[in-house]
Residue, then its C-alpha position, 0 to 999 in steps of 0.5 A: x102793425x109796422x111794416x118790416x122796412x118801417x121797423x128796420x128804418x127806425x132800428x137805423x136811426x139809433x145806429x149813431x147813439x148805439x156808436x157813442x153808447x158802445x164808445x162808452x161801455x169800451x171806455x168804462x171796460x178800461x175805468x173798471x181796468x183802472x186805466x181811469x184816465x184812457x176810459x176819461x179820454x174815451x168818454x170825451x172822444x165819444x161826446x165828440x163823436x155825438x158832436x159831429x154826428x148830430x151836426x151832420x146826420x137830420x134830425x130824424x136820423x140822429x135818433x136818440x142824440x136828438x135831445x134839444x135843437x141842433x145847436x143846443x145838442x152839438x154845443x153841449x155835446x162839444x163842450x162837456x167833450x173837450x171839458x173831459x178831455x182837457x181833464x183827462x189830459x191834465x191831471x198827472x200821475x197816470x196812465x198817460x205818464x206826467 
């Protein structure tokens, strides 16, 4: 049987995926809107949200954001972050105007 503190600790170590899942959800709450480009610009801002907390937070404590090494999270993290942001930002005829 786990101790209460053992499972509170455990519960804090998902606390930094639940930030960038809860990013997420608000951002498919403004693509289901129709606001497809906020919810877009969202999704990127959370992947760089998982970026920096992986690149901060130990291992243990990143939870499931933890997925390869260090830096194989945080690149692809960043990457695919600023891939969606610059997609976002550049497709015209939206809610961020031309």
């Amino acid at each position: 049987m786990h101790s209460p503190r053992r499972n509170r600790a455990a519960l804090l170590e998902q606390v930094p995926f639940a930030l960038v899942m809860l990013l997420v959800a608000v951002a498919g709450v403004r693509i289901w809107q129709y606001h497809w480009r906020q919810g877009a610009a969202i999704i990127g801002g959370a992947l760089l949200v998982a970026a920096i907390l992986r690149a901060v937070l130990p291992g243990v404590r990143a939870g499931l954001l933890a997925i390869r090494g260090r830096p194989v999270d945080v690149l692809s993290y960043a990457g695919l972050g600023v891939l969606i942001l610059f997609l976002a930002f550049t497709i015209t005829d939206g809610p961020f105007g031309t």
